[in-house]
N, C-alpha and C positions, 0 to 999 in steps of 0.2 A: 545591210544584212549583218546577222550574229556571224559569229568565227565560226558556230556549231551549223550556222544555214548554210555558209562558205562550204566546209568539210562537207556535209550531205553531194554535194557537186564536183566532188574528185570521185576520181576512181582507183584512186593509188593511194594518195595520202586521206589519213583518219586521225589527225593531231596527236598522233605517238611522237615520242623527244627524239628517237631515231629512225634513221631509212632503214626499213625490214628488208629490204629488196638489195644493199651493198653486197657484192661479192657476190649473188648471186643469180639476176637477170638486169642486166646493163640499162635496158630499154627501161625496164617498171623503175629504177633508181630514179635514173634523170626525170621520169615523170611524176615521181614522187617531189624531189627534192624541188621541182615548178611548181607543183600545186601548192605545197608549204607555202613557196615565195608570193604565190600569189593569197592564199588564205592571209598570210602576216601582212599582206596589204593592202586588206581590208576588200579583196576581189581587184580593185582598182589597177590595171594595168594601162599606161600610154606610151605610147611607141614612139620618138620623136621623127624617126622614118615614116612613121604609116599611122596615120589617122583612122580611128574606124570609122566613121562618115564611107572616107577612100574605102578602107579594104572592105565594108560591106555593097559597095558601087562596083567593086573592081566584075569585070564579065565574070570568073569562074567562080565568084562565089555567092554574086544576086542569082547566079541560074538555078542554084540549090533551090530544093520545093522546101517550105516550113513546115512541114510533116516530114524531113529527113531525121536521120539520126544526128545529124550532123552540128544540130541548134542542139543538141540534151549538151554541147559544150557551150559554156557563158564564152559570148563575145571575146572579152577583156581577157579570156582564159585564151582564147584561140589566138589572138593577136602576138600574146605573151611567146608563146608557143611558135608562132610563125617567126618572131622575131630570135628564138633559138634555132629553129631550123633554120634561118637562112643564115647563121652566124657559124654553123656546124657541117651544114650541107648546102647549103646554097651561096647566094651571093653572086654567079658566076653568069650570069642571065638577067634580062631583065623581067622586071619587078612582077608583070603577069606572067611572065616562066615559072617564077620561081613559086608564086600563087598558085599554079596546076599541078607543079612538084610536089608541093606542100600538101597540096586536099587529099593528094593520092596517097601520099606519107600519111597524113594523122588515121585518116583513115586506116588505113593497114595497119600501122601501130599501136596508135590510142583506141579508136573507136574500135578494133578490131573487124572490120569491115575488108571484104576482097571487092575489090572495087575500081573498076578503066573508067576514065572521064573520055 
């Protein structure tokens, strides 16, 4: 994929040289300054914790339907993602805790979704 199909696939970052969002909403920052990370690497994210194979097998997130909103995020985005949440919020559970933590998080954060698993 082009850098410019990448950016079509954020919702924060638009390949501007800086974060619009510093100093004034914390949340859109950091998910600004992830989608850059991940656009500059070409979409490509590996988690050496979590396989996607794993984290698309893991129970709380095969049970998603593929008409959710929850696939308009690229895999390799979500992982990325998961792998900052549990480095910021998580960690403190295990690994499908922190996977039900996490859907309930992006979801209210990112996707903007109100949403109980």
């Amino acid at each position: 994929m082009t850098k410019e199909e990448l950016i079509k696939q954020c919702r924060y970052f638009k390949g501007e040289a800086g974060n619009p969002y510093t100093g004034k909403d914390q949340d859109k920052s950091m998910f600004w300054d992830y989608e850059r990370m991940w656009v500059e690497q070409g979409g490509v994210y590996e988690d050496p914790e979590v396989a996607q194979d794993k984290y698309l097998e893991s129970p709380c997130i095969a049970k998603i339907k593929k008409e959710d909103a929850w696939w308009s995020v690229p895999v390799s985005l979500q992982i990325l993602l998961f792998n900052r949440y549990v480095y910021w919020l998580g960690g403190y559970a295990h690994i499908e805790r922190d996977l039900e933590n996490y859907v309930k998080w992006l979801r209210r954060t990112y996707i903007g979704e109100i949403y109980v698993i």
